[in-house]
C-alpha positions as CSV (number, residue, x, y, z in Angstrom):
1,X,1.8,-22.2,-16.8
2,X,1.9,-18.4,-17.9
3,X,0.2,-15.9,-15.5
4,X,-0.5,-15.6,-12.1
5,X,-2.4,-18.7,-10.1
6,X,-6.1,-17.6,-9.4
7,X,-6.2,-19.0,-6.3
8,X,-2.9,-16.9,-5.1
9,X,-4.4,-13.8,-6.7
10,X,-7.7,-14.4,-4.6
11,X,-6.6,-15.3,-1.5
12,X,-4.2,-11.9,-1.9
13,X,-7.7,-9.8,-2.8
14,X,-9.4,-11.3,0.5
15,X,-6.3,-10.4,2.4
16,X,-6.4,-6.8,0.6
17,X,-10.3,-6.6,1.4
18,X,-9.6,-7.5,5.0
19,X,-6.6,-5.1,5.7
20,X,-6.4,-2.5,3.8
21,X,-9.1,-0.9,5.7
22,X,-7.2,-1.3,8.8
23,X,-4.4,0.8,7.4
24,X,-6.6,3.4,5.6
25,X,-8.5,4.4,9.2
26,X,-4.7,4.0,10.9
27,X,-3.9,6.9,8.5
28,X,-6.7,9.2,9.8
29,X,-4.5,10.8,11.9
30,X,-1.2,9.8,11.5
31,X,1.1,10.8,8.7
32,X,2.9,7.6,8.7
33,X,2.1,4.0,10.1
34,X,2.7,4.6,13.7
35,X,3.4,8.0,13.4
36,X,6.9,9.5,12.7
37,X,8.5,8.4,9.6
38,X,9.9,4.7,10.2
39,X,11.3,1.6,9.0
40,X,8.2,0.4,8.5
41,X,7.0,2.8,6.0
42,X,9.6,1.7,3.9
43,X,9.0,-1.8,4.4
44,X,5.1,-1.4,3.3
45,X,5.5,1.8,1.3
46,X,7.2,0.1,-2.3
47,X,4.4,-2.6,-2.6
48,X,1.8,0.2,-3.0
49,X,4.7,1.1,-6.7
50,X,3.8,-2.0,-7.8
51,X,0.5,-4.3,-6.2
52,X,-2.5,-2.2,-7.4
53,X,-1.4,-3.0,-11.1
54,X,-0.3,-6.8,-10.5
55,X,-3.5,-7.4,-8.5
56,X,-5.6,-5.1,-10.6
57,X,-6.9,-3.6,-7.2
58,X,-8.0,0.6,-7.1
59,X,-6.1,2.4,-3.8
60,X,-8.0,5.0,-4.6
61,X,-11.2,5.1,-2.3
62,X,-8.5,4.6,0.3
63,X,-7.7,8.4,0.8
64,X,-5.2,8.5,3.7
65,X,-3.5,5.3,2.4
66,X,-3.3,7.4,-1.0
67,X,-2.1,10.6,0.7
68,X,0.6,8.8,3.2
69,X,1.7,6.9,-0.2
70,X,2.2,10.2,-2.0
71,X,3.8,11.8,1.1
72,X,6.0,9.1,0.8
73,X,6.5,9.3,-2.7
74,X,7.4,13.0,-2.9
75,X,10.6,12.0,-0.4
76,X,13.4,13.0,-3.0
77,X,15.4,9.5,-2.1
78,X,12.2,7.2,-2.6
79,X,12.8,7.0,-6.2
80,X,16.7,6.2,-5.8
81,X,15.6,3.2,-3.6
């Protein structure tokens, strides 16, 4: 069957809806997830290229997720990755 399941694409809004707020307020004062740039940036970083358009989901009222994503973004490597 073509497309995405609806259940998977709901339970993966609910999960967005419940987290994502989480890591906006984490970003209030922090640059990066726990602070310096790490490992883990890169591991959550690349699916904020490519989820808001498979999931049809808007990242913008999210402002520090945003900015830490374009900070992120403007690293001249992240685009070799």
């Amino acid at each position: 069957q073509p497309g995405n399941d609806p259940g998977i694409v709901a339970d993966a809004h609910a999960r967005l809806a419940r987290f994502l707020p989480v890591l906006d307020r984490q970003r209030q004062d922090r640059d990066y997830v726990v602070g310096p740039l790490t490992v883990v940036d890169f591991a959550i970083g690349p699916r904020f290229d490519r989820a808001p358009t498979l999931l049809k989901f808007d990242v913008a009222p999210y402002r520090n997720i945003a900015a830490w994503h374009e900070r992120l973004r403007a690293k001249p490597y992240w685009s070799e990755a």
